[in-house]
Backbone bond lengths (Angstrom), bond angles and torsions (degrees), N, CA, C in turn:
res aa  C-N    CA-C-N  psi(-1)  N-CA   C-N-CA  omega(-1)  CA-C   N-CA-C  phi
1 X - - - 1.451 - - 1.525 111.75 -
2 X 1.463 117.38 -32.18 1.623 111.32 -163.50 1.549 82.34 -90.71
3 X 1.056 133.81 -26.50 1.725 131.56 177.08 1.772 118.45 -49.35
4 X 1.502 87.82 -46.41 1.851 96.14 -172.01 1.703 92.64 -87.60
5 X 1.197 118.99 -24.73 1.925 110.67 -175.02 1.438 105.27 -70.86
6 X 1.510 115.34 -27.59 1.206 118.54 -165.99 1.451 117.09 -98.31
7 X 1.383 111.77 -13.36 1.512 141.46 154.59 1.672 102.11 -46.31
8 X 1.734 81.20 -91.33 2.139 84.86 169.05 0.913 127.87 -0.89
9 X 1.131 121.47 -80.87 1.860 149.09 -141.39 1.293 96.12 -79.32
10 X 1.746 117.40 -55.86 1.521 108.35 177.69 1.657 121.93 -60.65
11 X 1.465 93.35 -10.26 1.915 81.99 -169.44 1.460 109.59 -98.81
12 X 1.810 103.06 -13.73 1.529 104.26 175.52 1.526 96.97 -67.13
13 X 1.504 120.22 -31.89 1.428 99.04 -177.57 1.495 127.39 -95.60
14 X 1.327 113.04 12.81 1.351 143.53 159.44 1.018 134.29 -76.14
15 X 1.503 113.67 -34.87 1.546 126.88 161.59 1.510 126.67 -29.60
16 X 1.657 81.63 -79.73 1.487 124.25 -171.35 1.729 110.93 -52.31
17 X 1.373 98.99 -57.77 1.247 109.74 -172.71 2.152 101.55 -58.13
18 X 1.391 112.19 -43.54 1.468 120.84 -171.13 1.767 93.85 -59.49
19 X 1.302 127.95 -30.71 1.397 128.37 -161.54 1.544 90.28 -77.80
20 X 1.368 117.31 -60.30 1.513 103.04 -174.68 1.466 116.23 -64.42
21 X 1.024 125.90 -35.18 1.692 116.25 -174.01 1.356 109.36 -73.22
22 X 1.382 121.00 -28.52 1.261 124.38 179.69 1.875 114.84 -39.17
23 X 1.213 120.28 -66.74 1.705 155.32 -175.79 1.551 84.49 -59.68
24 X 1.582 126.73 -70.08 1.257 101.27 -168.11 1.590 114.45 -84.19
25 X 1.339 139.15 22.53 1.252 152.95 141.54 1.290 117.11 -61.18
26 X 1.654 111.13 -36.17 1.710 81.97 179.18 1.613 111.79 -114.58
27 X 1.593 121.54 -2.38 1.099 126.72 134.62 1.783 117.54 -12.96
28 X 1.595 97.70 -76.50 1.319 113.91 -139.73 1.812 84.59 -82.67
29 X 1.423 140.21 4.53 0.786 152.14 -168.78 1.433 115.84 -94.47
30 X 1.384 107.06 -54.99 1.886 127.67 155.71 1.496 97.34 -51.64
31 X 1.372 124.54 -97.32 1.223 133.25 -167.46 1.624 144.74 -100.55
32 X 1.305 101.79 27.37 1.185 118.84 167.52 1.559 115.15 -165.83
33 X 1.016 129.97 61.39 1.806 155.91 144.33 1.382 98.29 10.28
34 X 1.709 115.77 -67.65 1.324 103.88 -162.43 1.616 117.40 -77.61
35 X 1.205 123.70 -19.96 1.533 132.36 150.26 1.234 119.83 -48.91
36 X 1.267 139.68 -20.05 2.044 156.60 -177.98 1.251 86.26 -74.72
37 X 1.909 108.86 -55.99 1.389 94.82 -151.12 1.577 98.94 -69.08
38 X 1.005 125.65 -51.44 1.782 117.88 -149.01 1.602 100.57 -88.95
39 X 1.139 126.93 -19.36 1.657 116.75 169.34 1.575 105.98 -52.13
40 X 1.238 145.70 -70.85 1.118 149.03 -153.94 1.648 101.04 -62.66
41 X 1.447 126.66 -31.16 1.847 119.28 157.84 1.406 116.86 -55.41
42 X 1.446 121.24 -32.38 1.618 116.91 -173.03 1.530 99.11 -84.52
43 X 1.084 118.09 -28.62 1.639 120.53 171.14 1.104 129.14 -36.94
44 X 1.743 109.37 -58.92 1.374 139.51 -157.18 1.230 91.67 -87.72
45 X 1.715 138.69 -47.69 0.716 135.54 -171.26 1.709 132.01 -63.33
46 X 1.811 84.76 -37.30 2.091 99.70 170.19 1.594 85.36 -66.43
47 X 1.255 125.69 -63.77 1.616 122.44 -154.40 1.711 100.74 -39.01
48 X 1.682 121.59 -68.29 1.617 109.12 -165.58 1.708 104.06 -69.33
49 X 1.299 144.44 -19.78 1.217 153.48 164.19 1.725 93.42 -38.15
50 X 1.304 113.42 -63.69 1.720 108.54 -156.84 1.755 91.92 -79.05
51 X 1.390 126.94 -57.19 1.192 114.77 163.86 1.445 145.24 -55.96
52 X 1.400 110.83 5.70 1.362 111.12 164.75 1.771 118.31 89.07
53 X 0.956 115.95 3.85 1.899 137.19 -176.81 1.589 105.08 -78.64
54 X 1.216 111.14 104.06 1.962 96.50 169.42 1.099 93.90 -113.49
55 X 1.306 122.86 132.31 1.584 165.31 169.48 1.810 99.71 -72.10
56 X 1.507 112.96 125.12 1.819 101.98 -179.46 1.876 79.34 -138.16
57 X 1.203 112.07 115.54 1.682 114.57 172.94 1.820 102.78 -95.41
58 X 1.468 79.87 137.86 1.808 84.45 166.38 1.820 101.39 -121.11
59 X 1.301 97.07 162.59 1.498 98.31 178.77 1.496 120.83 77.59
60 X 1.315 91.55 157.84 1.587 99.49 -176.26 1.734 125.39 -57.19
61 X 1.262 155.47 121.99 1.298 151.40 -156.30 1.692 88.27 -96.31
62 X 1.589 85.83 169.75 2.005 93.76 -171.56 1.486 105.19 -61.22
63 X 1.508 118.71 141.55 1.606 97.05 131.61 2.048 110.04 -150.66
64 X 1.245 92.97 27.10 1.517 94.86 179.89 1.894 101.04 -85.40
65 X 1.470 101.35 149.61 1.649 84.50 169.97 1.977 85.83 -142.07
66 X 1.228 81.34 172.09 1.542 158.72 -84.99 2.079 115.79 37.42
67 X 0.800 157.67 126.05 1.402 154.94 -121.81 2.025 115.95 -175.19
68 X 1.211 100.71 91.16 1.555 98.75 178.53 1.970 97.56 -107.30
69 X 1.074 112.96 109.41 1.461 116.34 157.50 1.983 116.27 -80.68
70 X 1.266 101.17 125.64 1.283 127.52 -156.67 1.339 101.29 -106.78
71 X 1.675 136.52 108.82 1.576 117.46 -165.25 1.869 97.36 -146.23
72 X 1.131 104.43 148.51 1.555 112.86 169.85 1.663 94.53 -72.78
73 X 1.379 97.35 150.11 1.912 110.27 -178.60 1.862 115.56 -123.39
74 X 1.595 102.71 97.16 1.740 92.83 167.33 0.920 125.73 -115.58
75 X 1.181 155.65 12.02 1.327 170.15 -32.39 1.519 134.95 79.56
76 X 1.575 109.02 141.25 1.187 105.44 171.00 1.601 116.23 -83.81
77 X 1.564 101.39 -6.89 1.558 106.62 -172.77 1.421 114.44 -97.04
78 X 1.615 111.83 5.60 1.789 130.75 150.48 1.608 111.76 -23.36
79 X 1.454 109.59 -64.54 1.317 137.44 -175.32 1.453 99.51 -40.22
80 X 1.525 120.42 -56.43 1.185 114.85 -160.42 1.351 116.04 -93.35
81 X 1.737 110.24 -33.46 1.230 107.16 159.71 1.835 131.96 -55.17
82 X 1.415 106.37 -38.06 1.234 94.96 166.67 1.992 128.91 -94.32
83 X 1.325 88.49 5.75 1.456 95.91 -178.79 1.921 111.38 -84.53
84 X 1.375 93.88 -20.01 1.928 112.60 -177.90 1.355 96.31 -64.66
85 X 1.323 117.46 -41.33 1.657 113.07 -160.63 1.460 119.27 -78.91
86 X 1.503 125.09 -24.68 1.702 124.65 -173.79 1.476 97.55 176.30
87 X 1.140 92.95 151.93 2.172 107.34 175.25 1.367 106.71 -57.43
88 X 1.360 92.12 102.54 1.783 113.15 164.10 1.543 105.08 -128.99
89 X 1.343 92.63 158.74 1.758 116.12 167.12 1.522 103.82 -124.08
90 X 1.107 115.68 152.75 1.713 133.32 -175.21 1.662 105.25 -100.42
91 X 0.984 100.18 167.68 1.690 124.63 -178.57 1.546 105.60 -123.37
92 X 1.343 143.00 63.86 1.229 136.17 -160.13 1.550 98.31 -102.82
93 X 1.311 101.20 147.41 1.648 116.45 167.23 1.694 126.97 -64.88
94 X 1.148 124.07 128.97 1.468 132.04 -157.95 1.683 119.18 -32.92
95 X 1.677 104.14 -44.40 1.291 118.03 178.52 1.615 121.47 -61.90
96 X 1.635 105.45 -8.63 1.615 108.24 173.17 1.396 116.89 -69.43
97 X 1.904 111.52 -25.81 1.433 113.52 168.26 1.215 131.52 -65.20
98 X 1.579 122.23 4.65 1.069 160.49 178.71 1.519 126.32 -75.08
99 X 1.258 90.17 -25.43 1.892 89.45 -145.64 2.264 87.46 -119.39
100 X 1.271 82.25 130.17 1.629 99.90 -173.94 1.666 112.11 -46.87
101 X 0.867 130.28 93.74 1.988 121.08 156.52 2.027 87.53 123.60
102 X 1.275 104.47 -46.32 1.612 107.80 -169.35 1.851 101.10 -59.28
103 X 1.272 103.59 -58.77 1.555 103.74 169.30 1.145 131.31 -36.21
104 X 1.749 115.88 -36.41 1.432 124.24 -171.36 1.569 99.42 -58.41
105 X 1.672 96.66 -60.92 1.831 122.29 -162.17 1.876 93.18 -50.31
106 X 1.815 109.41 -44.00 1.344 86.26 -147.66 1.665 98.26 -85.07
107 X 1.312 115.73 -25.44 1.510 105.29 166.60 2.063 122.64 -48.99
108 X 1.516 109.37 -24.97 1.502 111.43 -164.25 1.721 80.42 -98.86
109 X 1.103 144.20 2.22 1.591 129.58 145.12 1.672 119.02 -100.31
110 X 1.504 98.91 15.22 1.999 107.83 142.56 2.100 76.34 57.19
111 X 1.340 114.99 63.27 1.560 144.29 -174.33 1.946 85.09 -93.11
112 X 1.321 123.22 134.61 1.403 144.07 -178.62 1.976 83.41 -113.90
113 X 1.710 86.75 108.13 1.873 94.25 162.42 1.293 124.84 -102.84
114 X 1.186 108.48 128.01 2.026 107.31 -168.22 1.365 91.67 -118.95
115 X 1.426 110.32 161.00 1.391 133.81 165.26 0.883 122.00 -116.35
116 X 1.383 134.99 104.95 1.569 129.20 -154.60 1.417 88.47 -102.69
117 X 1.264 143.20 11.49 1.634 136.82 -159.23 2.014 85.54 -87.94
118 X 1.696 111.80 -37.28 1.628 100.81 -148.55 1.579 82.62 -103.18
119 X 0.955 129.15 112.91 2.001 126.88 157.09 1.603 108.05 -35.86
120 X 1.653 123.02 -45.65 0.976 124.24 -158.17 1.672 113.10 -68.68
121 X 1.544 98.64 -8.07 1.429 93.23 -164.70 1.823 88.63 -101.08
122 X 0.850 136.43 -27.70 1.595 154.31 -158.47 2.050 87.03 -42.89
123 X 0.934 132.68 -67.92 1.716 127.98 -177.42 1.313 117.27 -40.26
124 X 2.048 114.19 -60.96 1.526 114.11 155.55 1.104 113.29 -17.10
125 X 1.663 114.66 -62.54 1.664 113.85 -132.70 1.564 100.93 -93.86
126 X 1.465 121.27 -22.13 1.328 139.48 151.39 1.590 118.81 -45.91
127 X 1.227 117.55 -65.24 1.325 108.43 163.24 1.580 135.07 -69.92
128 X 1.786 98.85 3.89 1.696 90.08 172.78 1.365 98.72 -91.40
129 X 1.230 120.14 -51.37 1.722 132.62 171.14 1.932 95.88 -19.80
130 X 1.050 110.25 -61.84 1.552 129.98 -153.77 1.841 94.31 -69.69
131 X 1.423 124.28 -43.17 1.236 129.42 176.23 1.462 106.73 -54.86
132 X 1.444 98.07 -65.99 1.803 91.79 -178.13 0.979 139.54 -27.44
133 X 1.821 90.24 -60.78 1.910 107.98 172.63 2.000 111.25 -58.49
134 X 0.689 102.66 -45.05 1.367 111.68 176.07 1.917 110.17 -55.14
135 X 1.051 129.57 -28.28 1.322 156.84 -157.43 1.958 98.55 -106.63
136 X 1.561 119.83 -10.44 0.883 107.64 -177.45 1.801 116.13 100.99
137 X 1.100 112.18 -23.39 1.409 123.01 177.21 1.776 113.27 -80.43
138 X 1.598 101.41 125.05 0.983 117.60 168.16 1.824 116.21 -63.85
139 X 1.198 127.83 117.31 1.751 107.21 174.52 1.241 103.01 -127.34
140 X 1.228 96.72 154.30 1.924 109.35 174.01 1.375 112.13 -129.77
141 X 1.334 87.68 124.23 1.844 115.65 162.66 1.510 131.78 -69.44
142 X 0.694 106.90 79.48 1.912 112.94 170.19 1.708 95.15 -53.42
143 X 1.207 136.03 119.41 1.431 105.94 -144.42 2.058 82.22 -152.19
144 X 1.400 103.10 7.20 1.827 114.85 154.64 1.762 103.02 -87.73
145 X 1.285 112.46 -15.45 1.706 107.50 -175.97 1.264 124.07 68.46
146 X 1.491 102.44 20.17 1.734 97.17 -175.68 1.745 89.59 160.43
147 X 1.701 103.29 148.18 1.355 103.04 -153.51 1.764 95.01 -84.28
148 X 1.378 114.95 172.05 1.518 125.42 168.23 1.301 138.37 -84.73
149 X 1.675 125.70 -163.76 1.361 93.25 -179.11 1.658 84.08 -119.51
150 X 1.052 151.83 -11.19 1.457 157.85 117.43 1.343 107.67 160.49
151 X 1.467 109.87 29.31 1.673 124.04 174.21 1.339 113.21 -88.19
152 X 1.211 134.60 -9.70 1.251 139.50 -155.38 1.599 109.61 173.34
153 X 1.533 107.51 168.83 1.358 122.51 169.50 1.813 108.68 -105.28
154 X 1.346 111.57 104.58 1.376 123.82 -174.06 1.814 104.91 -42.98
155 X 1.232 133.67 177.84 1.250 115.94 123.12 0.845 161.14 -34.00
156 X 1.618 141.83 146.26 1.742 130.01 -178.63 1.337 95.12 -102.69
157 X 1.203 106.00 147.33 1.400 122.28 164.90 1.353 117.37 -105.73
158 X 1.572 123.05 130.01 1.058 122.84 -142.59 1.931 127.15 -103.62
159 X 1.514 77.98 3.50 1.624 97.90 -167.31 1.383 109.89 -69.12
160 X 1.580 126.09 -47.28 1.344 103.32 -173.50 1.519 120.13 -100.62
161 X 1.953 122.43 18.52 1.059 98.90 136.95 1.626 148.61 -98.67
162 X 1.621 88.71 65.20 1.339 102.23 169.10 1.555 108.72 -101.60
163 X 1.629 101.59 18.01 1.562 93.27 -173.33 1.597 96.36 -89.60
164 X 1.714 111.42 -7.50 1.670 109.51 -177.15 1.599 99.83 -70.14
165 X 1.789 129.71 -37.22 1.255 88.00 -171.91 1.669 103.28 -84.05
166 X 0.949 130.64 -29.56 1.021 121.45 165.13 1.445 135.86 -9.77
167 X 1.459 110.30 -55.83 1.535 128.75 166.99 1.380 104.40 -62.72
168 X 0.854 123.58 -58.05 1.787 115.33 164.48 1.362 132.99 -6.58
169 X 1.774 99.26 -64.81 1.215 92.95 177.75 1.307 156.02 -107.53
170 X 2.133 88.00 42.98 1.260 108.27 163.73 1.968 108.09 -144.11
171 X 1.261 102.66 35.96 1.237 147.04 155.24 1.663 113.36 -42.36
172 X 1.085 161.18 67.06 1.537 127.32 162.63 1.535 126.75 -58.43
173 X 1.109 116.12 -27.95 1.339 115.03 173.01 1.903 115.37 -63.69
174 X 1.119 115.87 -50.11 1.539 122.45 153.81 1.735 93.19 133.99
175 X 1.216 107.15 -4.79 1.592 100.62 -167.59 1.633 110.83 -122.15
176 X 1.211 117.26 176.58 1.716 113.73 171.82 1.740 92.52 -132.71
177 X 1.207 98.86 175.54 1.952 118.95 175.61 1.050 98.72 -101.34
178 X 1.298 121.82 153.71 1.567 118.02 150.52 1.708 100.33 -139.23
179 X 0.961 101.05 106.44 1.807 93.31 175.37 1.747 104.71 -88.70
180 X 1.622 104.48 135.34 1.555 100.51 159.08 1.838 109.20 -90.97
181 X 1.555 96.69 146.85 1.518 114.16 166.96 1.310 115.01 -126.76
182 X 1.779 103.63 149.49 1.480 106.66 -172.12 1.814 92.31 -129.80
183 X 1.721 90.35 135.19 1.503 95.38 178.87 1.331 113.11 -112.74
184 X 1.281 135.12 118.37 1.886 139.94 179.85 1.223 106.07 -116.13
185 X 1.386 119.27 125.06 1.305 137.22 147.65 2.145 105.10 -74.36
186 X 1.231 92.76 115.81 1.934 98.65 -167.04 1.141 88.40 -115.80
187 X 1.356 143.07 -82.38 1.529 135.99 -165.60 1.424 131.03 -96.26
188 X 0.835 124.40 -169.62 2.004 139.00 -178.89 1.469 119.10 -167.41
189 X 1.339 104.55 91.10 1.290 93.25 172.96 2.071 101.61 96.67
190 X 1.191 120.10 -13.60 1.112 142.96 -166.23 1.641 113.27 86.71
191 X 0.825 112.03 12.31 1.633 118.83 -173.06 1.724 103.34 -96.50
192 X 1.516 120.08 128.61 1.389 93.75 -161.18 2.132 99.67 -90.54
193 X 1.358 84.80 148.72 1.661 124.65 170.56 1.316 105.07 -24.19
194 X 1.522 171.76 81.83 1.246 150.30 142.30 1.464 126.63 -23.75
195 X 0.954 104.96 175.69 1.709 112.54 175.59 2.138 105.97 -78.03
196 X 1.249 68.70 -55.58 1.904 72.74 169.43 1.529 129.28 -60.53
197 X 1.612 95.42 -16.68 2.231 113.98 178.46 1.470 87.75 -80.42
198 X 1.688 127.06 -57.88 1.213 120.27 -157.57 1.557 132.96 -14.89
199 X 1.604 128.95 -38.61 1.111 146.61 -175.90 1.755 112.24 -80.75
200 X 1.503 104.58 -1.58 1.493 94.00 176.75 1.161 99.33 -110.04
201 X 1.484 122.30 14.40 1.876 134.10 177.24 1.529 94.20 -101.69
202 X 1.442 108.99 -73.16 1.026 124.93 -150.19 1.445 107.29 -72.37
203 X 1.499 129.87 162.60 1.407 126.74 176.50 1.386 111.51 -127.93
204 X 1.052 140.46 88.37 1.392 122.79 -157.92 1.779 117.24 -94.28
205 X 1.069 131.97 -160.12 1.466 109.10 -161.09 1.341 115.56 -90.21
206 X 1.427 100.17 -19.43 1.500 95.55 -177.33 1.785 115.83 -116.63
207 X 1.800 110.11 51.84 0.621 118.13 113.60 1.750 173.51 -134.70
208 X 1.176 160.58 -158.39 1.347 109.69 -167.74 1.246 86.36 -103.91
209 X 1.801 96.87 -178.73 1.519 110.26 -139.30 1.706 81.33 -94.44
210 X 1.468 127.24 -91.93 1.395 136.88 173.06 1.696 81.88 11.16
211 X 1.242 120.42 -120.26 1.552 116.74 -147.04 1.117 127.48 -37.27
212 X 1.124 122.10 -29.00 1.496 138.57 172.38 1.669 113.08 -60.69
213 X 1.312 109.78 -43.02 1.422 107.32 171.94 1.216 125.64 -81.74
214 X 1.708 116.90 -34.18 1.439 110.76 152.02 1.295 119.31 -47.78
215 X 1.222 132.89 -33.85 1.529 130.65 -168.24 1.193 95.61 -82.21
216 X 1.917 142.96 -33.92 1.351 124.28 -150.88 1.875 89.04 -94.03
217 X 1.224 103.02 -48.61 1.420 92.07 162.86 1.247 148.85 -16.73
218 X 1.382 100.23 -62.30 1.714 119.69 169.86 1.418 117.84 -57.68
219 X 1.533 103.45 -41.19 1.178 112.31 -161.95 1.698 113.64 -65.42
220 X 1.187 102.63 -51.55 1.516 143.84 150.11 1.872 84.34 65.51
221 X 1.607 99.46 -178.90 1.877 109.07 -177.87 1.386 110.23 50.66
222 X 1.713 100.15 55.89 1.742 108.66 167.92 1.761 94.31 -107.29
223 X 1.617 90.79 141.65 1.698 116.83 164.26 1.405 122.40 -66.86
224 X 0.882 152.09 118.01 1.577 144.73 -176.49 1.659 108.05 -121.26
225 X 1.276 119.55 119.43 1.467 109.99 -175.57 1.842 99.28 -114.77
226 X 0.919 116.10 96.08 1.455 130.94 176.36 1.897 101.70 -70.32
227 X 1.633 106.73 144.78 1.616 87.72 -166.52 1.784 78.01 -150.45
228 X 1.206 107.59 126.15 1.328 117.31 -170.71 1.658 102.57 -106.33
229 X 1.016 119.34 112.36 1.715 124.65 -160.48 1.569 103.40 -102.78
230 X 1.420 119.80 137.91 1.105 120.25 -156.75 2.030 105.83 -58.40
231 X 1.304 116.20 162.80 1.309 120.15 -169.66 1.130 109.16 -83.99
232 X 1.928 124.09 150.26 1.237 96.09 154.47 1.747 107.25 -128.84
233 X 0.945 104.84 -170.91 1.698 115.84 -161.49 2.125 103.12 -98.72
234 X 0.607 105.23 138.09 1.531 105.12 157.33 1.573 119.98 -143.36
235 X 1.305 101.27 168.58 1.741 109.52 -169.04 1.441 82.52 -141.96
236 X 1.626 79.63 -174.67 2.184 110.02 -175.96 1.452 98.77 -39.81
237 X 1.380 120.68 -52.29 1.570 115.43 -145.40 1.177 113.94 -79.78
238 X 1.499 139.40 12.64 1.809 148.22 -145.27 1.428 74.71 -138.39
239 X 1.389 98.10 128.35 1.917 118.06 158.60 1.354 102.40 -102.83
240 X 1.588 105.08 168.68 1.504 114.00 -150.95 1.438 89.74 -80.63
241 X 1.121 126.21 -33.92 2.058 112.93 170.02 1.204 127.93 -70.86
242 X 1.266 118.33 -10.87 1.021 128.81 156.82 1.252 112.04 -53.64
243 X 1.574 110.24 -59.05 1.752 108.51 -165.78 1.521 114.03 -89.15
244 X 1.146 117.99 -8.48 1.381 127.10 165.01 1.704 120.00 -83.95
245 X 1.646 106.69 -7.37 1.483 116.37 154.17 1.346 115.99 -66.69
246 X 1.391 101.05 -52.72 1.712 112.93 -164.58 1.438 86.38 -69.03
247 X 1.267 145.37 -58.81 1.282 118.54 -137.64 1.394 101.51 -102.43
248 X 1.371 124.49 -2.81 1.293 121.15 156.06 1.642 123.30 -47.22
249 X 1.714 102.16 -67.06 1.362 117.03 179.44 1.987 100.63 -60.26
250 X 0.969 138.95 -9.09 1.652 140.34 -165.42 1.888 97.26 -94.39
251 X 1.482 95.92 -49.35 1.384 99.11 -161.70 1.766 106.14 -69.08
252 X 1.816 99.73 -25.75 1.496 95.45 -173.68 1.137 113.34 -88.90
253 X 1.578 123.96 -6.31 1.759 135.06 -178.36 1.694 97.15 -74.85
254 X 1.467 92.06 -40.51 1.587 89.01 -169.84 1.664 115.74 -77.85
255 X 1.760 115.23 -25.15 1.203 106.21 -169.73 1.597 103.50 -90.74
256 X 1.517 125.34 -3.03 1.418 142.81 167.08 1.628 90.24 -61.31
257 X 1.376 123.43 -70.64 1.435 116.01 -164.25 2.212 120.63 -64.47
258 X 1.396 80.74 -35.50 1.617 98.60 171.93 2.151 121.60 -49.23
259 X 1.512 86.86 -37.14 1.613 106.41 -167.64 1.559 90.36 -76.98
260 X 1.454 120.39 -41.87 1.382 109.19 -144.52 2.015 84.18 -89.54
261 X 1.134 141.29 6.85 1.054 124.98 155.59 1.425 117.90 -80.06
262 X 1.488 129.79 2.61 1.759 94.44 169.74 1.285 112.86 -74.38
263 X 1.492 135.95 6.42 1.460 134.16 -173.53 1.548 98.89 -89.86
264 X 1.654 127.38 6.18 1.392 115.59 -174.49 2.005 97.84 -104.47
265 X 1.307 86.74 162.35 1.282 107.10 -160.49 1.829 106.82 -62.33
């Protein structure tokens, strides 16, 4: 009961506040760009504030550009955790344009939608990814294609970083960034997370979303240790499996070190 009262109260003051930023989000979207970018961090940030989420980053945050952030995905509340920390845009899968109120938010963070169902479209959707960054936009790849169950780092799939060479070749510097990120849900309540808790963090695909968010909700006062792993650079000569090797093995070194902090004080 004090879970759902305390639910309430934050969303009456969650509402209100989402109604005004909304209007000046897409304002500042037409005619003032650099206001788009940093409104949607103070957002994310009231949002885990009323829900109870503290965010602890290690490591250096982006600032090289051209810039692809590379991240393991368990959660739908990824978005917000890594959207609190610095101007990013997402790479979300087609079916998010789908989904009632989430679509609004993820279109007013200027969200790049791919369809990984058609191969044929995979070059398009590579070179819009590749425009952005080039354009100054930070983007991030969920780059397992679908969130986890928080036992492991799934596979990367390797198709759309071909939007790195892409960025290249309108590049002057000759190179792009790619930073890997590792995201851990470590505690509850401050008590740390088990392997067996993992599933009341994590959301994995097959299950549905509605209950899952009522439940993460309720649950509320989760740890998140975000771990920003040093960057690396690529040029012409790195194929996109190539770099979806490296940042596979990067993202799982880092989310190996990330997990083993809910045992810190």
């Amino acid at each position: 009961m004090i879970a759902k009262i305390r639910l309430a109260l934050g969303l009456l003051v969650l509402l209100p506040f989402t109604l005004v930023v909304i209007p000046i989000q897409i304002v500042s979207m037409n005619v003032a760009r650099p206001v788009s970018r940093v409104l949607p961090i103070y957002w994310h940030r009231t949002v885990l504030r009323v829900i109870g989420v503290r965010v602890h980053v290690h490591g250096e945050r982006p600032r090289a550009r051209p810039m692809l952030i590379v991240s393991n995905h368990l959660s739908w509340s990824d978005i917000m955790v890594l959207g609190s920390l610095t101007r990013l845009c997402f790479v979300a899968k087609r079916e998010v344009k789908t989904w009632p109120g989430i679509n609004m938010l993820a279109w007013l963070q200027r969200t790049v939608f791919i369809d990984r169902t058609h191969r044929q479209q995979t070059a398009r959707q590579a070179n819009t990814i590749a425009r952005r960054m080039n354009q100054g936009d930070t983007m991030v790849l969920f780059a397992e294609g679908t969130t986890g169950d928080g036992y492991r780092i799934g596979p990367f799939k390797s198709a759309l970083f071909g939007a790195v060479h892409a960025a290249l070749n309108d590049t002057p510097s000759g190179s792009v960034t790619v930073q890997p990120v590792a995201i851990a849900y470590t505690k509850l309540h401050g008590l740390p997370l088990g392997r067996l808790q993992q599933p009341r963090a994590a959301w994995p695909g097959d299950v549905k979303l509605a209950p899952h968010l009522i439940s993460f909700l309720l649950a509320g006062a989760y740890d998140v240790e975000v771990v920003f792993a040093e960057p690396e650079t690529f040029s012409a000569d790195a194929n996109r499996k190539q770099i979806a090797s490296s940042m596979h093995e990067r993202v799982r070194t880092a989310y190996t070190d990330a997990i083993r902090m809910r045992f810190d004080a």
